[in-house]
Backbone as CSV, one residue per row, in Angstrom:
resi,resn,N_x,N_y,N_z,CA_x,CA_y,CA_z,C_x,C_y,C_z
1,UNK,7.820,0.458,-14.780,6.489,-0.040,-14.537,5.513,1.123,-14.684
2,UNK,4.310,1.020,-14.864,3.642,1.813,-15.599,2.244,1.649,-14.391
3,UNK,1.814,3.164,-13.633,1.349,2.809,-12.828,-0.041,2.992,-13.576
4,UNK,-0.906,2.228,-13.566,-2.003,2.450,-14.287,-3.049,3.501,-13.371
5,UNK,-3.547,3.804,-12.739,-4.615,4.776,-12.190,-3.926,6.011,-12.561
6,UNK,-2.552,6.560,-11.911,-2.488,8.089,-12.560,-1.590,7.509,-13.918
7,UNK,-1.310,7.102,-14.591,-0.938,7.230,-15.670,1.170,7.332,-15.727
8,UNK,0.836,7.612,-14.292,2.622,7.904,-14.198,3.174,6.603,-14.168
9,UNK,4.912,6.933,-14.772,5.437,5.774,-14.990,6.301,5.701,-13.558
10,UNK,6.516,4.574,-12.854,7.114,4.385,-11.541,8.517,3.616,-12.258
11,UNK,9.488,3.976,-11.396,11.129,3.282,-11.871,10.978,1.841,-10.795
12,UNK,11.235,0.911,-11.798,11.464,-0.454,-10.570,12.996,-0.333,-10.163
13,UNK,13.501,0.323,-9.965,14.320,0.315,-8.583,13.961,0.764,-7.377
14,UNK,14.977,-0.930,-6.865,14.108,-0.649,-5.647,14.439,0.673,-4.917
15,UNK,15.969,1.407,-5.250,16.046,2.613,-4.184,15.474,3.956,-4.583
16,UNK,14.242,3.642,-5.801,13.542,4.820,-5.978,12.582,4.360,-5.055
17,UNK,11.617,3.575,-5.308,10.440,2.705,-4.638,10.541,3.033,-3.103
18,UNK,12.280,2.878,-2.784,12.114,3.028,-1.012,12.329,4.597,-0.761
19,UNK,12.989,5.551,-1.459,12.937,6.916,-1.193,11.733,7.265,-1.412
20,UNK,10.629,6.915,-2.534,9.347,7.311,-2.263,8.528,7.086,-1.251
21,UNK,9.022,5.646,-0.612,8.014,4.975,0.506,8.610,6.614,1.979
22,UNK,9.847,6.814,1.927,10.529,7.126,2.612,9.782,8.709,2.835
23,UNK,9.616,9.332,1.958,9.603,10.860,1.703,8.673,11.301,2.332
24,UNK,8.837,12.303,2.860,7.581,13.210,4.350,6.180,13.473,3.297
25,UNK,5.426,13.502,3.841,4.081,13.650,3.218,3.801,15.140,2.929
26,UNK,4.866,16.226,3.324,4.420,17.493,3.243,2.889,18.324,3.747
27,UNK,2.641,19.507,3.572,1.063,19.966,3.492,-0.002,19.196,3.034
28,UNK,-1.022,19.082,3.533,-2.092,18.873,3.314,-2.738,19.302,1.761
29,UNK,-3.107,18.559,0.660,-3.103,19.588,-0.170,-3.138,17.907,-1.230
30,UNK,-3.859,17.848,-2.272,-4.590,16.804,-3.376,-3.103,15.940,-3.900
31,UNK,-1.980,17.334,-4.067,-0.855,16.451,-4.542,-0.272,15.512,-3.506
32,UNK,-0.229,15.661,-2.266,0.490,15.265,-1.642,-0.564,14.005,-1.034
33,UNK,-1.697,14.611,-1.292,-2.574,12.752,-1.422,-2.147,11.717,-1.887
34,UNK,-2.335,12.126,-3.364,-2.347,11.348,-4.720,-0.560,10.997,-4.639
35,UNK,0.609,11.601,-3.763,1.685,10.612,-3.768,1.422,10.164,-2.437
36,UNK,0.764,10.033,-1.628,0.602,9.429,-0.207,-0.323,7.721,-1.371
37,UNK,-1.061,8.182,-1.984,-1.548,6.647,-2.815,-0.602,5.763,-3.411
38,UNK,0.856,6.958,-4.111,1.697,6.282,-4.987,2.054,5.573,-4.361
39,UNK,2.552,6.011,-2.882,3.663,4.849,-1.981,2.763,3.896,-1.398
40,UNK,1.710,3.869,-1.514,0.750,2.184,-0.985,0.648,1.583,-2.155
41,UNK,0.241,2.179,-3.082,0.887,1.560,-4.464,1.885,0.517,-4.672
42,UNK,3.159,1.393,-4.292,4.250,0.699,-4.213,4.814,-0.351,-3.224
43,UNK,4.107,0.000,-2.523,4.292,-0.925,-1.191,3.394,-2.257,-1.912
44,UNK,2.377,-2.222,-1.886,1.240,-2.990,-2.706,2.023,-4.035,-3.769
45,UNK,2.616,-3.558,-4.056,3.403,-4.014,-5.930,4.676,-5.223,-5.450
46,UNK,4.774,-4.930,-4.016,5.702,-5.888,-3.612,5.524,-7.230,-3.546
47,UNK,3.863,-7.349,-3.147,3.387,-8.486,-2.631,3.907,-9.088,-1.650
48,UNK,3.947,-8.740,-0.569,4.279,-9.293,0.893,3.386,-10.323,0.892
49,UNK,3.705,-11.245,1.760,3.123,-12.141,2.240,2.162,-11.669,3.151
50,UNK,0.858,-12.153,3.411,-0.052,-11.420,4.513,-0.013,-11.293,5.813
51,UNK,0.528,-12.739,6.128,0.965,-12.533,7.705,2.639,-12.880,7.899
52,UNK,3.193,-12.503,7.662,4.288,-11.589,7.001,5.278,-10.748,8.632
53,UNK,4.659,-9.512,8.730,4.395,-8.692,9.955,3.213,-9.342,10.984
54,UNK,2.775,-10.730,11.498,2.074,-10.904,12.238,2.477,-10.911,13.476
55,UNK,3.957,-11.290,13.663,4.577,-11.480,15.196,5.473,-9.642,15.957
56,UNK,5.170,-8.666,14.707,5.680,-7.532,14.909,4.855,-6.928,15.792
């Protein structure tokens, strides 16, 4: 899948998708933004239902 805003290509498996959701955010610092976006991204791409997590 082809993430369109940065241009990077994302793997649809799901156990890349969940090690990215998974991975520490590291330092403070533009890169570690811009993959703090990838994984809402990815989370995003799932399409959950909205109330979904309402009784959590």
């Amino acid at each position: 899948m082809k993430n369109e805003e940065s241009g990077d290509d994302l793997d649809e498996d799901e156990g890349s998708v969940l090690s990215l959701v998974k991975a520490v955010p590291g330092s403070v610092s533009l890169g570690s933004m811009l993959t703090e976006v990838r994984k809402l991204n990815a989370i995003r791409a799932i399409e959950l239902p909205a109330g979904l997590f309402t009784d959590v």
